[in-house]
Structure formats: C-alpha cells, structure tokens
FIRO-511609 format. One record per residue: x negated, y negated, z negated of N, C-alpha, C in turn; residue in one letter. Coordinates in steps of 0.02 Angstrom, whole numbers, plus 50000, padded with zeros to 5 digits. Atoms other than C-alpha are relative to their C-alpha. Layout:
BEGIN
XYZXYZXYZA ...
***
This chain:
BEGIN
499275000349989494695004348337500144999850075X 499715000249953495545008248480500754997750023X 499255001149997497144999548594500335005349938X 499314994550024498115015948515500254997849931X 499875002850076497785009948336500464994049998X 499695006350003498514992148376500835001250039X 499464997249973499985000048477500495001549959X 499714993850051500505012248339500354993149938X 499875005750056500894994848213500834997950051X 499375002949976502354990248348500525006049999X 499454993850002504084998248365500254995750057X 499844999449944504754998148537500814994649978X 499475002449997506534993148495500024992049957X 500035005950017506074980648355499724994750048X 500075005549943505084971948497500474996750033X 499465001549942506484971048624500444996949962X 499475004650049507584963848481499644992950005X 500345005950007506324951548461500124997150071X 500075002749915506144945648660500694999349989X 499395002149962508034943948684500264995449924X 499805003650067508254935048516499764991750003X 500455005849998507144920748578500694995850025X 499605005549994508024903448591499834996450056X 500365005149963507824889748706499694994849971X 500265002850040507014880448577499295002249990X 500544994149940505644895148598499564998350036X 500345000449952505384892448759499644994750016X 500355009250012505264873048743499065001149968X 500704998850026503744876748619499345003350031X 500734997149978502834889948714499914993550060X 500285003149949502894879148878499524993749969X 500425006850012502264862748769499415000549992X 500544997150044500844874748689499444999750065X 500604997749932498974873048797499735007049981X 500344995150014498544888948705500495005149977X 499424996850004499874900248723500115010149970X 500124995450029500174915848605500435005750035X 499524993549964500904933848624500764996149985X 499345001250007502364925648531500364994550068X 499945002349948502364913448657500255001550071X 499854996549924502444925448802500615004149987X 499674997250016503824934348731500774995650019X 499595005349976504734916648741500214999850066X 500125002149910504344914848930500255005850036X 499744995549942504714933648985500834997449962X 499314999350050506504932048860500714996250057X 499495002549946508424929148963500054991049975X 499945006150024508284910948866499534995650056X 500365006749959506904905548987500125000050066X 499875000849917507714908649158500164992549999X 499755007749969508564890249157499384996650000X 500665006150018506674884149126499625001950070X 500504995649960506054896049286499664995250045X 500305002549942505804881149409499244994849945X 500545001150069504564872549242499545003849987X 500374994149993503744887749237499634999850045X 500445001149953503494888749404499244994250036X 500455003149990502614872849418499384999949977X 500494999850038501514874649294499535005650002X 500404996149978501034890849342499484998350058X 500335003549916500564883249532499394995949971X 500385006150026499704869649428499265005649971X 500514996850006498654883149324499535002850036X 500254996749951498254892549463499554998650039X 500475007849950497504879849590499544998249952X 500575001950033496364875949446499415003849984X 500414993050007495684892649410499785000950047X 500214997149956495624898249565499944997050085X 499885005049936495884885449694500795002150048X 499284996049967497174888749832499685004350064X 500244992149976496494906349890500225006049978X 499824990450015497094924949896499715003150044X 500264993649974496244937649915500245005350029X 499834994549943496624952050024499755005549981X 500364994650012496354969250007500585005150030X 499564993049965497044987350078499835006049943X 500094993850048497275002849992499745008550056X 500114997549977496295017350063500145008449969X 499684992950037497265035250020499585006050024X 500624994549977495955050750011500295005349985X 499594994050025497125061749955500705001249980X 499234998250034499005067449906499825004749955X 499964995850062498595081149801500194998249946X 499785002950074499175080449641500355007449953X 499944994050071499285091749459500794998249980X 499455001750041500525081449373500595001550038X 499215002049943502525080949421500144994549934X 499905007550015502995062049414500875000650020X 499395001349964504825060949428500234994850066X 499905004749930504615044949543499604998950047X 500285001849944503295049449650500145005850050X 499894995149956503145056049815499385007150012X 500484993649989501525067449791500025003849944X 499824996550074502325074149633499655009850012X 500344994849999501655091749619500575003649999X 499334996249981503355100049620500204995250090X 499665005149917503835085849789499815007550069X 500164994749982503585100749929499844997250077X 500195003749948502475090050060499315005850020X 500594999349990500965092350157499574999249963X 500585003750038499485091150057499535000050047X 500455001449983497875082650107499594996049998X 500495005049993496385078150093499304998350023X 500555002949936495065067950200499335004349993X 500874999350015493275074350240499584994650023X 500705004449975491795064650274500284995150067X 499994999849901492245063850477500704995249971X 499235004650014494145058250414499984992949968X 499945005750051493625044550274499624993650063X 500005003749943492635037350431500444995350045X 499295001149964494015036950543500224994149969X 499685006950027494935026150428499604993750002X 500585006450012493535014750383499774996550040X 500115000249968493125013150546501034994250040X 499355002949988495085006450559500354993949940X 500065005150022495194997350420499454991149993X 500565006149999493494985450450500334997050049X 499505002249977494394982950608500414993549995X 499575003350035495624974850514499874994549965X 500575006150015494434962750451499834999349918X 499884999050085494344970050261499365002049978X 500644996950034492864970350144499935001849934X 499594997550064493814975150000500435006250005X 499434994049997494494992049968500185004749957X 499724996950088495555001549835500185008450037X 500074994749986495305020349841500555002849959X 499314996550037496835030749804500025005250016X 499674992750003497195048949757500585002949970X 499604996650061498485060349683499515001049930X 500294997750067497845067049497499715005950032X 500214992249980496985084149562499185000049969X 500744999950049495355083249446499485004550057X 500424995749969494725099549532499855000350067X 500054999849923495105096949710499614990250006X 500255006149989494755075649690499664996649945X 500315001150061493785073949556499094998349995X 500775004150004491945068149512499445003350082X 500315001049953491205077949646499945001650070X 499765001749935492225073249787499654992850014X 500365007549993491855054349734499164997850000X 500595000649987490125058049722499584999950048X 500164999049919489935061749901500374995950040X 500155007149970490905050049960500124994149996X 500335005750018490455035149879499504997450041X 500525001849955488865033449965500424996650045X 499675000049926489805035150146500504991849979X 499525004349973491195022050092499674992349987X 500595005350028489735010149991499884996050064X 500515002949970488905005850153500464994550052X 499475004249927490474996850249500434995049960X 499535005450031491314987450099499454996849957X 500705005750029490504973750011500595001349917X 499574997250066491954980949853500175004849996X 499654992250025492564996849793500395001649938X 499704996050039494094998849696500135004650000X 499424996650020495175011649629500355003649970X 499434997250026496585021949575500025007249998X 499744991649972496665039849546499915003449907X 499704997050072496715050149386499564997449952X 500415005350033496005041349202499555007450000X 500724995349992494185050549187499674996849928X 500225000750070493135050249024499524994650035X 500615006249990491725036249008499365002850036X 500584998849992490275044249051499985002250105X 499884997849938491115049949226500084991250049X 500105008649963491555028849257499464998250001X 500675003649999489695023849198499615003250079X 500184994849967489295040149336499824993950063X 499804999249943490165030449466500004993750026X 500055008749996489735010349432499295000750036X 500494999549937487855014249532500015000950057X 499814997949944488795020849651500204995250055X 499375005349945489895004849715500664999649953X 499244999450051491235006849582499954991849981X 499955006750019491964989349537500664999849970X 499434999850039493574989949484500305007450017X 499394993650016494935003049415500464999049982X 499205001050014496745001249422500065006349947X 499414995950014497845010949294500314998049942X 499315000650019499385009749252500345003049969X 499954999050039500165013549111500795004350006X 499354999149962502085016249198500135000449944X 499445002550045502885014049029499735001349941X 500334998450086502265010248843500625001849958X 499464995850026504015019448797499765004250008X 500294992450016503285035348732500435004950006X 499604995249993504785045548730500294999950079X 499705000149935505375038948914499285002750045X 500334998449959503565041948974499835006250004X 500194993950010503455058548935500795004350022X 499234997949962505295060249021499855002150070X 500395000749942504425056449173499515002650015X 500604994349966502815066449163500055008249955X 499934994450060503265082649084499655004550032X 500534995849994501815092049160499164996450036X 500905004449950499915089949224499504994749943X 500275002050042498715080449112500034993549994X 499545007350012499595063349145500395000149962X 499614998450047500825071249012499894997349941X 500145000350092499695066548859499954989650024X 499865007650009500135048948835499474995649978X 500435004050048498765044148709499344999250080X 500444999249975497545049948833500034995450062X 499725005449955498335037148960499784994849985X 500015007950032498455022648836499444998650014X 500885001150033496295024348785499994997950083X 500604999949934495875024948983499814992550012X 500305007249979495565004948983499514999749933X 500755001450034494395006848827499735003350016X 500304996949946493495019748921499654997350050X 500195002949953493335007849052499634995249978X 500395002850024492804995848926499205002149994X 500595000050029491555004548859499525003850046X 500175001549941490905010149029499544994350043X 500375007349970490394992249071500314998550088X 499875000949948491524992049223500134992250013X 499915008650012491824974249293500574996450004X 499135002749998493784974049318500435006949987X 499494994750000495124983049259500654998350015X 499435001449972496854983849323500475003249954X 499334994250044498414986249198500744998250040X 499315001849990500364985449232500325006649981X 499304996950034501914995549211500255001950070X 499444997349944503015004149341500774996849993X 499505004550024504554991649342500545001950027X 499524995649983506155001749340499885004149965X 499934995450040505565014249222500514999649938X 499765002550077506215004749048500104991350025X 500155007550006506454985649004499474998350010X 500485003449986505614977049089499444996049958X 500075005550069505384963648949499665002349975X 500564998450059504764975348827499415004050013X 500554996749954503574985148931499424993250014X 500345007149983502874967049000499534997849937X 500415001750050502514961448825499535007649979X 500544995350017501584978748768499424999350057X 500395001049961500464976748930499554995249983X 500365005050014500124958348875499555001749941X 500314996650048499654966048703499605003650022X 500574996649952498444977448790499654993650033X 500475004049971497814965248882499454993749944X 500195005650055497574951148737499395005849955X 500624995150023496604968048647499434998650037X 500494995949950495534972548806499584992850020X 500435004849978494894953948834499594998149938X 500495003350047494464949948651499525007049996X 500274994050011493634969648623499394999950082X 500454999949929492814967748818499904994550028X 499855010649971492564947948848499415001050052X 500395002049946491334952048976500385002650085X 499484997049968492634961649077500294996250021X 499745002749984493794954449199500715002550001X 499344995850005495564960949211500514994850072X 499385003849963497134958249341500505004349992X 499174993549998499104966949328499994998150057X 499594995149946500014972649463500754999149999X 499285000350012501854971449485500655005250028X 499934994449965502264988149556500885000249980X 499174997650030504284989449553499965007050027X 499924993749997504945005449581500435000750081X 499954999649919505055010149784500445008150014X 499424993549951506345024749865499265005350021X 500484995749945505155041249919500655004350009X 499674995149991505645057649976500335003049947X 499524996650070507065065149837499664995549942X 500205005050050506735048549730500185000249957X 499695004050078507155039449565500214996449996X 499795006449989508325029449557500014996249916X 499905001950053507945014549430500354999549942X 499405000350053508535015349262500164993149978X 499955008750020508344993749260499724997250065X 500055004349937508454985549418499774991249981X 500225002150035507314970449402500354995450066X 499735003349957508014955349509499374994250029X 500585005349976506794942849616499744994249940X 500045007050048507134930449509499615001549938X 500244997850049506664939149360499275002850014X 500844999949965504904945349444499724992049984X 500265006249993504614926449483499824996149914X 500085000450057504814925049294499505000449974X 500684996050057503654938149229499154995950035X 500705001949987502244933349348499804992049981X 500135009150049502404912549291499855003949928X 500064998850088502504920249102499295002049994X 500974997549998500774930449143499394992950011X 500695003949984499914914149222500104995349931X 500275004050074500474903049078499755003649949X 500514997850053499724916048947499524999550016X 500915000749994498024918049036499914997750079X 500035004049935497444906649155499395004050051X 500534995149970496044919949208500195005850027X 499814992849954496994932949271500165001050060X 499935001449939496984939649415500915003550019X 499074995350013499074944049482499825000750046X 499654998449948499394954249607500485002750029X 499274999449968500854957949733499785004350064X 500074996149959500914973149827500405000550071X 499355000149919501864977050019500705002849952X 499414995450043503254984249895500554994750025X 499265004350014504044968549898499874998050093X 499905003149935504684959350062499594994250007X 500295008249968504124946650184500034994749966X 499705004450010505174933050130499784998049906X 500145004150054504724934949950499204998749973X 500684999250013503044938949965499484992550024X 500245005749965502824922650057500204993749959X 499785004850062503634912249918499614999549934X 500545001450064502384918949782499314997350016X 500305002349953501014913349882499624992249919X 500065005150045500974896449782500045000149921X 499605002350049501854900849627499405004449929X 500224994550027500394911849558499485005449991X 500364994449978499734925749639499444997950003X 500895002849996497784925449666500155007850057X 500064998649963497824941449749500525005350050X 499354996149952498864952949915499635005250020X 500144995249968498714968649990500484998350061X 499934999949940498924969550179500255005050044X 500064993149967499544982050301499785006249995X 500304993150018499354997450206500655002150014X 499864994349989499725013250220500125004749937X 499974997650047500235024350076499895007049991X 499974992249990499815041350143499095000850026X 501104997249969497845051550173499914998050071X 500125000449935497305046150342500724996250047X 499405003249972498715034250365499894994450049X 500105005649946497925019850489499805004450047X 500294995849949496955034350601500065006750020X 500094991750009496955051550548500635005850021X 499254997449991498735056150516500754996149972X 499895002650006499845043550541500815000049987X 499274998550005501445053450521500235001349925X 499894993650060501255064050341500304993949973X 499425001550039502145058350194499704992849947X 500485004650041501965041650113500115000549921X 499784998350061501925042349934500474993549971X 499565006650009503145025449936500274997450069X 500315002549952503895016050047500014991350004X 500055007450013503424999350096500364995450019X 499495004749974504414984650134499744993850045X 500345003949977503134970250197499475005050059X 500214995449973502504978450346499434995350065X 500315003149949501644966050434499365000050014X 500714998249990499854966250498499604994949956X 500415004850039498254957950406500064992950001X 500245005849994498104944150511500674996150006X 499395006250025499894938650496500105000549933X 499995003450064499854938750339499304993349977X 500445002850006498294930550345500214992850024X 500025005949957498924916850464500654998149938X 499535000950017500384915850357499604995449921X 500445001650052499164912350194499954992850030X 500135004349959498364897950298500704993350006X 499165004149981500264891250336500174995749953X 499765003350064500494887350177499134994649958X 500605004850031498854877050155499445005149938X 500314993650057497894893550053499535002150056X 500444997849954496364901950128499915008849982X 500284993750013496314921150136499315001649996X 500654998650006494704928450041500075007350039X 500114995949963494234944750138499515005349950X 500194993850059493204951749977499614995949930X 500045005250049492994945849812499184997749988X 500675004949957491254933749861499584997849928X 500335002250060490884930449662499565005249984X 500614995150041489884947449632499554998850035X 500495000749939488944945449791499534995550014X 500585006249971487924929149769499355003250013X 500835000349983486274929549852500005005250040X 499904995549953486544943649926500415000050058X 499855000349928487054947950129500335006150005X 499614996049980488444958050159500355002550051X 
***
C-alpha cells in the first residue's frame, strides 16, 4: 500500500467541513491529550483554536526545548540551475517565464562553495528547476563528488526521481530530499501545473514512498501556502506524514512553511495566510509530533522570523540566494522568489545566540566519530 491508497479514502471538502466545525471544547481535549491524534491536529490547526494560540505556543516552546534543546540549525540553499520542463503558474523558472536560463559547471558550483563555506555553512540544500535531461541523474552524478568533499550534509530539491535513482545517489552524500507537494487539491493542482511531468499528480504524491523505500535518512514534506486552504492542505500533509513515519520509522522527516512569495509576472494568492495563523500551524505541527523537524525559510521577515525562534522552529535558512550562481557567479539573473529576511549568516546567527539558542552549523547527529 501506498500514501495514494490512504489519500483516495478522504474527500477534500468533507475534510475542510470537518476542521472548521471543530469547537472549543475540541481544542480543550487535543491540548489536554500527551498523545495527540490526526483528529486532534485538526482541532489545533481549526479558527476555534486561535483564542488558545498563546497555550499552544507555550507548550510548543516547552516540547521543543525537550526534543531538541534550544538550538537551530542553519542551512543555505545552493541553486545549480533554473531550467525547468514544467510551467508552474507561481514560479519564477516556470518554463513558459521568459528568463535567462542557467546552469553551473564544475568551475561555477566551486565558486559558490567556495562562497558559501565562507559563510561558515556545513549544510547545504541543492536546488534545480525540473529539467530531467539537462539536470538530471548525470549532472548529479558528477557533481556530487565535487560538492561531497566541502559539506559535512547534502540536501535537496529538484524534480521527484524513481527509487533506484535516490538509492544511486545516497553513496554519493545524499541525505535528505525536500518535496513538496504544493497542494493535495487535485483539481487546483493540476490548475497550476498544466504541463511538464510535475502535471501527473499521483506521481508527485508516491515521491516520499520512493524515498522511503530508498532508505534515505530525511525527507522533507509541506504545501505551497496560498495555493488552497490552508487548513485543509495542513491536515492532508499531517496525514502523509502520520503514513510516512509509521510505513518508514527509521526515517526522519521535517515540513517547511513555504508561503507564496511575488516573482517576475506572479500569482497572486488565492488565501492569504496571516502571521498569526502561521504561528498556529507550526505550534499545531510541534504538538502532534514532538520529533519533527520545522522549518522557516528567508520568505518570511526579520521581525517574525525572530519571534519563531522560541516558539518551535528547530531549523533556518540563512542568506540565500534563490537564483544559479547567486552568492559569486551571477549575482544579478533572476531569482526564482523573492526574499524578505535578507540578512547575513552571522546576524542571524548572533541574533540566534540573543535569544539564549545556539546556532548548529550542520546537522552533528550523522557524523559521530567521524572528523569533518
């Protein structure tokens, strides 16, 4: 059995009836509960539990600090490419978007790397457009090696790939794989990709049992927030996730909270999600699983990015760049977002610190015994 099978039993709208139907009576229960269910989380994302948000919050802070102490991790996103097959209505390397394309060689992926260590990073999330043929298995096969020998981690992000191409690429330095699902509304997600092989939906959903069955050691899910309800998107993710830990319990997993950012000839949200309501979902995620990892991208601002800090998060991205050769190479081309937290590593780093938290620099648990 696959997620798809357990998917296919829900109905999109009956969900969302459900979530806004919840009481404050509900919410009372999930918060009292130490072992907190999907129904539970349904309570916690639902408009009944905003008056509970600062309750929430604590308890999240409280989980958190236990799991994980008071540390965030750090990390940058390193872009190898714009190319791209699909057309995404809300991105900027959409394959209809009418940019520069490019992508790095050998000499270029240097460059950066050479600018991000710099920066004091030993964690790094590899990002492409979808272009199979131009960025595809054996681009990463070549350079893997090259980026292996300077990070002590190697995520990332770029189009889902069959199993046998992830098992390819875990000898390599492969450690984790983000992807993102941008909306378990089947008829809205296929609004949004109506060409390129990001189109087939199913083939989207499977890519985290794939990864399962792979043996990778983290996977990354979330949602594009602004596509659909928030709410009911949130809970299908959790459902995925509650699958992907009992089906892969050796697996680690973290979401993402990606809202939806302005590019060149953008999208404008069809559900504007409000701070407050973020601060929500990510408390609702730590009280379901106290093992996850959350993270919070430069998307969002200074001011709030410095408030989740406590309330949550485990891990941040730093002074990225959203474009190929964006710290060294070519620091003008087109970003595929843009960002809002723009500040450098080490103030954010010092800023971590500020608040009594210690920035990690690369995640230090695979690495025992070993000298990096």
């Amino acid at each position: 059995m696959s997620f798809e099978n357990i998917f296919r039993q829900y109905n999109w709208n009956d969900v969302k009836a459900s979530i806004y139907a919840k009481s404050a009576r509900d919410v009372e229960v999930a918060l009292a509960s130490k072992h907190r269910s999907l129904d539970d989380f349904m309570a916690l994302i639902s408009p009944a539990a905003i008056p509970y948000l600062e309750q929430m919050a604590l308890i999240s802070q409280q989980l958190t600090q236990q799991r994980f102490g008071k540390t965030i991790q750090l990390y940058v996103p390193l872009y190898l490419s714009n190319e791209c097959q699909n057309i995404c209505t809300y991105c900027g390397f959409s394959y209809d978007n009418p940019i520069r394309r490019k992508t790095l060689s050998g000499t270029e992926i240097m460059e950066e790397i050479v600018a991000i260590r710099q920066m004091g990073y030993e964690h790094v999330l590899l990002v492409t457009g979808e272009a199979s043929q131009t960025v595809g298995m054996d681009y990463f096969k070549k350079v893997f090696p090259l980026i292996r020998q300077h990070f002590a981690q190697i995520s990332m992000e770029v189009q889902p790939m069959d199993t046998k191409d992830y098992a390819a690429l875990i000898p390599l330095g492969l450690h984790t794989v983000l992807v993102y699902q941008e909306t378990y509304h089947e008829e809205d997600y296929r609004k949004h990709h109506p060409k390129g092989k990001k189109s087939k939906f199913s083939y989207r959903l499977e890519t985290p049992d794939r990864l399962g069955a792979a043996g990778i050691h983290k996977i990354g899910l979330g949602v594009l927030i602004g596509l659909e309800d928030w709410r009911t998107d949130s809970f299908f993710t959790a459902l995925h996730l509650d699958y992907l830990q009992r089906t892969y319990w050796q697996t680690k997993y973290s979401i993402s909270f990606p809202r939806l950012r302005p590019f060149s000839g953008g999208l404008t949200p069809k559900v504007e999600m409000k701070d407050r309501e973020l601060v929500q979902l990510i408390c609702a995620y730590r009280l379901f699983n106290e093992d996850i990892d959350l993270s919070l991208s430069t998307r969002e601002s200074e001011k709030f990015r410095d408030h989740l800090v406590q309330l949550g998060i485990t891990t941040m991205s730093a002074g990225s760049k959203t474009n190929p050769g964006g710290y060294a190479v070519d620091t003008e081309s087109l970003e595929q977002f843009e960002i809002s937290d723009e500040r450098s590593p080490e103030e954010i780093a010092t800023m971590i610190r500020r608040q009594g938290y210690e920035p990690v620099w690369k995640d230090w648990d695979i690495f025992q015994g070993l000298t990096v």
